[in-house]
Each structure stands twice: as C-alpha cells, then as structure tokens.
C-alpha positions in Angstrom: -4.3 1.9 19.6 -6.3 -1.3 18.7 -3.9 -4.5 19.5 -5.1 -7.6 17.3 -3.7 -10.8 17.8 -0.9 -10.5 15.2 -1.7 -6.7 14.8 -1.4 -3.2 16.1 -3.8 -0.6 14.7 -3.6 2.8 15.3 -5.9 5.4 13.9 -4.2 9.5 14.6 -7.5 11.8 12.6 -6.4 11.5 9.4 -3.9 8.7 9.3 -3.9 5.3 10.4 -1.0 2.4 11.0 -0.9 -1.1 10.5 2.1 -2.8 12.4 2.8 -6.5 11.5 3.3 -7.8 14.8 5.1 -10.8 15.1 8.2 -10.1 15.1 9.7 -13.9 16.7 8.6 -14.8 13.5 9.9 -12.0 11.0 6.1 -11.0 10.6 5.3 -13.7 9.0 1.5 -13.5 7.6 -0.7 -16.6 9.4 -4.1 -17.5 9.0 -5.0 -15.0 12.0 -2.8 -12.4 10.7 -4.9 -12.5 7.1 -8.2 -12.5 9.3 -6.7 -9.6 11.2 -5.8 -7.2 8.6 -9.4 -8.0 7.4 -10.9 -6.6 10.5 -8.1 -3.9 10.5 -9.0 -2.6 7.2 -12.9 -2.6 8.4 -12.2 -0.8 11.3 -10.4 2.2 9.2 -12.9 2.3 6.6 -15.5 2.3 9.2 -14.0 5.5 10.7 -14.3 7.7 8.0 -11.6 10.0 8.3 -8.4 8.3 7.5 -6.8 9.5 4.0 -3.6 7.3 4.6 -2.8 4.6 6.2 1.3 2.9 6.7 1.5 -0.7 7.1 4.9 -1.4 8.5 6.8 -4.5 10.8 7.5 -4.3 14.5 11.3 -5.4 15.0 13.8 -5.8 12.1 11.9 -7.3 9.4 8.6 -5.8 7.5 7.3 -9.3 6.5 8.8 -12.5 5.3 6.1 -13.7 3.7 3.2 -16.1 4.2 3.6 -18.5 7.0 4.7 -21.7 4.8 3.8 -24.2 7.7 0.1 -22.0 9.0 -0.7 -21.4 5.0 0.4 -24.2 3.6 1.6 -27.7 5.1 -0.7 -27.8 7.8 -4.0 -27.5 6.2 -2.8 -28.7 2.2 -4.8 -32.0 3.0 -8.4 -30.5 3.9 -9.0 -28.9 0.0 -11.8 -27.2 1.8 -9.7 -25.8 4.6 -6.5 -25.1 2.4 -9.1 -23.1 0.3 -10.5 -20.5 3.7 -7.3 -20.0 4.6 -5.5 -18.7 1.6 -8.8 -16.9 0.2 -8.6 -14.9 3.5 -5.1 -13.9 2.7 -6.5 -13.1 -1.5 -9.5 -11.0 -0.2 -7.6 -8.5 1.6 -4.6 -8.5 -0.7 -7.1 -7.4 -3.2 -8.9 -5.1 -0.7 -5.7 -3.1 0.2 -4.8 -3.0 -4.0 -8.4 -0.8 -4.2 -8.5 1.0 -0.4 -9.8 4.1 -0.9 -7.1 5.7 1.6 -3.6 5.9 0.1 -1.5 3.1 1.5 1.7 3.7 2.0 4.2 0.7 3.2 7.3 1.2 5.4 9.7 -1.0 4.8 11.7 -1.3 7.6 13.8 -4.8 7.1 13.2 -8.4 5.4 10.7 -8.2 3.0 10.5 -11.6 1.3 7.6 -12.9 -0.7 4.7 -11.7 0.5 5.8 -9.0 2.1 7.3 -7.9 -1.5 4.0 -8.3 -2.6 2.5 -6.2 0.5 5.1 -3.3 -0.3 3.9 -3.8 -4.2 0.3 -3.6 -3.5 0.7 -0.2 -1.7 0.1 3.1 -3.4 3.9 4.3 -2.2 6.4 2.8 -0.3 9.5 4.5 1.6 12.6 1.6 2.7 15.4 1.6 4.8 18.3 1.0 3.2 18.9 -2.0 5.8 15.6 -3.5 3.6 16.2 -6.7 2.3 13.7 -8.0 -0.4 13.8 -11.3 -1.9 11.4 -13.9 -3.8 12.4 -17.1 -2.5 9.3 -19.5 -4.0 11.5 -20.9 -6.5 14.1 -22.3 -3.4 10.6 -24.5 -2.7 9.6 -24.9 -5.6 6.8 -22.8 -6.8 6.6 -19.3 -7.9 5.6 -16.5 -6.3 1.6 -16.8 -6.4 -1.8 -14.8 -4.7 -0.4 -11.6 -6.7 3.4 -11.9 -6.1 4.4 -12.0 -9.4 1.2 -9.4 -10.3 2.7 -7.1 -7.7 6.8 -8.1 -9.3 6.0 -7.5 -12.8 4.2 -4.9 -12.2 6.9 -2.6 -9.9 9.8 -3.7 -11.4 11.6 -4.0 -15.1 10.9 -7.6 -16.9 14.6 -8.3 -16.8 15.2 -7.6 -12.9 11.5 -9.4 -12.2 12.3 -12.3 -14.2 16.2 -12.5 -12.6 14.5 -12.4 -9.0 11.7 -14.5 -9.7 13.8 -17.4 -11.1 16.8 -16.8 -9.0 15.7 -16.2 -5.3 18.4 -14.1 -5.3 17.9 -10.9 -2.6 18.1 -7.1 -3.4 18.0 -4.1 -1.4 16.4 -1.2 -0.6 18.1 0.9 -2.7 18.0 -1.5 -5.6 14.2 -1.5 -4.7 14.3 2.4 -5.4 15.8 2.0 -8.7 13.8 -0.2 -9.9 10.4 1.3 -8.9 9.2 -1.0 -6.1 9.4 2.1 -3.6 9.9 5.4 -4.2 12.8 5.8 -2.1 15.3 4.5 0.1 16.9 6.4 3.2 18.9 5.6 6.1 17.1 3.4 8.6 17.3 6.4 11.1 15.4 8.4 8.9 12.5 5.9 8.1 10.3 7.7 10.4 11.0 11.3 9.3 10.4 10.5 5.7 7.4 8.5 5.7 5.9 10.9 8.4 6.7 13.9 5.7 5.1 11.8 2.9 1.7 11.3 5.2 1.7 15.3 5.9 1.7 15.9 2.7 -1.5 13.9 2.1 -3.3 13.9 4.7 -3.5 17.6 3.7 -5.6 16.8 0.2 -9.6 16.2 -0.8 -9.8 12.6 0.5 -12.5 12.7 -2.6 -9.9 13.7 -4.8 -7.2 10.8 -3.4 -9.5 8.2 -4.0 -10.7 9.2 -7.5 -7.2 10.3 -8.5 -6.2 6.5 -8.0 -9.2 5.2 -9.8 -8.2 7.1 -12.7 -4.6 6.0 -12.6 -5.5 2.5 -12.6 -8.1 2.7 -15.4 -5.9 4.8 -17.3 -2.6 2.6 -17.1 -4.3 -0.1 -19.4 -6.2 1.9 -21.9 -5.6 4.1 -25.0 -5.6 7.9 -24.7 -9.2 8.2 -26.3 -11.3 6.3 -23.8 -8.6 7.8 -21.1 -9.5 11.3 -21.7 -13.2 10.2 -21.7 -12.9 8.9 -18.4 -11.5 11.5 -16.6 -13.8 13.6 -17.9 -16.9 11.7 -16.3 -14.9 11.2 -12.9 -14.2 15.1 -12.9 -18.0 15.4 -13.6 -18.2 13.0 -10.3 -15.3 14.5 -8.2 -17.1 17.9 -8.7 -20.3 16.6 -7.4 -19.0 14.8 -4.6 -16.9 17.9 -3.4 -19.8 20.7 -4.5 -17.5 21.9 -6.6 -14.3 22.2 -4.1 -11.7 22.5 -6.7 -13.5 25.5 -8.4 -15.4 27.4 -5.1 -12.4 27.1 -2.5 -8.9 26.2 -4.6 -9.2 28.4 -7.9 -10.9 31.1 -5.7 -7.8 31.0 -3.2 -5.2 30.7 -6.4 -7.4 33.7 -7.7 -6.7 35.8 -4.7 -2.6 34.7 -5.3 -2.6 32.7 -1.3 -1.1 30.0 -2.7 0.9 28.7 -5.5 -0.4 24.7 -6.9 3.4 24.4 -7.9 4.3 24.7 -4.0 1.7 23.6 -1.9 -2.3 22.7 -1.5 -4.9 24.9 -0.5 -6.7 25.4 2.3 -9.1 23.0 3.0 -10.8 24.9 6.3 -13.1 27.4 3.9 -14.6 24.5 2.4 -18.3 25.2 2.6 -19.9 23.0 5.2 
C-alpha cells in the first residue's frame, strides 16, 4: 500500500487500486488529488505487471466531482495558475482514457460530475445500487466540461445525456446499468464480490492482448468496416510479434489437445515459452 496525500495505492501482482481518499469531502478531486493520481498512474505503469487496476472512493461516496472552490474560485484570477491546475486534472483524465491496463471503476456511492466522468473514462465499471450519479454544472451555471459531456454522450443515449446534462437531475445505479454507463449494478454488499470476479477474470489474459484489444476498439468505433478490417489485421501482425506468436504456439495448441474450451474459459498462460 502506497498512501498519497489524497490517495491510497495498492499494487496485489497483477492488479492494482486506486482509492479516492477524502472522504470529509465526498472525494472531491483537488489540485493535489489531480497531481496524485498523476504519480499513482506512474507508479503502476512503472511496475510492469499490473493488467487492471479499480479506482474506487473510501467512505460513501466514489467522487463528487472537482473541488469547485481548490479548481476553480480560488485560483480563477491568476489565468496562469487557473491554467496548471485544471491541465493537471486534463492530463490524467486523458492518461487513464488510454492506460494500457484495463481500468475498471467501482462505484460505491455519489458520483457527481467528475466522478461521472471518472466512471465514464474507465474501460468497465461495476455500481452499487446505493450509487447516486448526477451532473449538477448546469445548477452553477456551466456545463459539464474537461470531458464530462465527452465521457456523458458517449456512455449514455442522446435523450437521457441531454435530460441529465440540462436538468441536474440525479440517477442511480441501476439506471446507470441501463443506460450503459456501467455494466452492472448489484447490491452494495456485493460490490466487492463482483468487481473482485470481474478483475479474475482479467488478470488471467495476455496483458499484450488487453491493451491491443482496446486500441482496436477505439480505432474501430469511429471508422468504416474497410479500414477496420485493415487495422486489425496489422495489430494482429503486431500482437503476434509482441507475444512470439502466443495465440497460435500455446492457446490453439492447448484448444488442439481439447484442455480447454474459448467459449468457457482462457488458456493457460504458464506454458508460455519464456
């Protein structure tokens, strides 16, 4: 465990967590909380090993947001000021949206602005059903911005984005699971259980394979099915390379020999040539 100022990092082999940790303060995201998921995110990537990593909120709330008065009111007269502290808070937000690891956010109360947009940003997101989401810039009189709406429009149907994002109006968790902003809502008591069975289940793949696998998602999303197909093919050509040929020497050869079925589960990783 690595304990930040507004941060508790833990890195377990494979998988690493990110706990917002201010919790008097409903995790609000400060200046020192945008530095510290900075140097959070440096010190998994700098490990090597992790293939997914849960960013989550200590106490009720996940995060409501950006610290109005830290972010905004207190530096808004210094341009130069107002500038490094909110392009601290862009870089990472941006930096998590590309991490190589899959991020997976556990919603485990408030989520309001930016923490929508955290729980948006991640690859996969499990919430309580005692989550409460919300987009309240419009009650002060902006809209959401730094990739709010990005991360809104993007997770959820234009009618429900556009209702929340002019309303302010709060949802929950489970109308977070309908609309697509997590994958699922459970019962608060099982947050735990069913984001720790999400990370076994891939912390078992080819971390090659994770990252590539979201590379082509993203590239393939906004693109037609012609220059689609001819990416994947060159970052097949590049998985293969970067795993000699793991799909092919150790997974076909084990489905070859029938000790698995891809339908059911992955294969074994452990004959991987070293």
């Amino acid at each position: 465990m690595t304990s930040l100022e507004t941060l508790n990092l833990e890195i377990d082999g494979p998988r690493a967590t990110i706990e917002l940790n201010r919790p008097d303060k409903k995790n609000a995201m400060n200046p020192q909380m945008h530095r510290d998921m900075n140097r959070a995110l440096d010190l998994i990537e700098a490990d090597g090993n992790v293939k997914a990593v849960v960013a989550t909120g200590k106490g009720d709330s996940f995060s409501a947001g950006m610290d109005l008065e830290e972010c905004f009111l207190r530096p808004f007269d210094d341009p130069m000021e107002f500038y490094r502290t909110n392009k601290v808070a862009l870089d990472w937000f941006m930096r998590i949206k590309a991490f190589p690891a899959v991020t997976v956010a556990k919603v485990n109360g408030l989520s309001f602005g930016g923490g929508v947009l955290l729980a948006g940003l991640c690859d996969l997101a499990i919430a309580s059903e005692k989550a409460l989401f919300g987009l309240s810039e419009i009650n002060f009189g902006i809209f959401p911005a730094g990739g709010a709406t990005w991360a809104t429009a993007h997770n959820l149907p234009r009618k429900a984005a556009l209702y929340y994002i002019l309303t302010g109006d709060r949802f929950t968790g489970a109308q977070a699971a309908e609309y697509g902003l997590v994958n699922k809502a459970v019962p608060h008591d099982r947050l735990d259980a069913e984001t720790d069975r999400l990370v076994g289940m891939l912390v078992n793949k080819n971390p090659v394979t994770l990252a590539l696998a979201k590379q082509v998602y993203e590239h393939n999303r906004a693109t037609d099915l012609p220059a689609a197909i001819d990416y994947d093919q060159a970052k097949l050509w590049e998985l293969s390379r970067l795993t000699s040929n793991e799909w092919i020497n150790v997974a076909l050869k084990q489905f070859e020999k029938r000790a698995y079925q891809p339908g059911l589960k992955t294969y074994q990783r452990a004959e991987v040539p070293s």
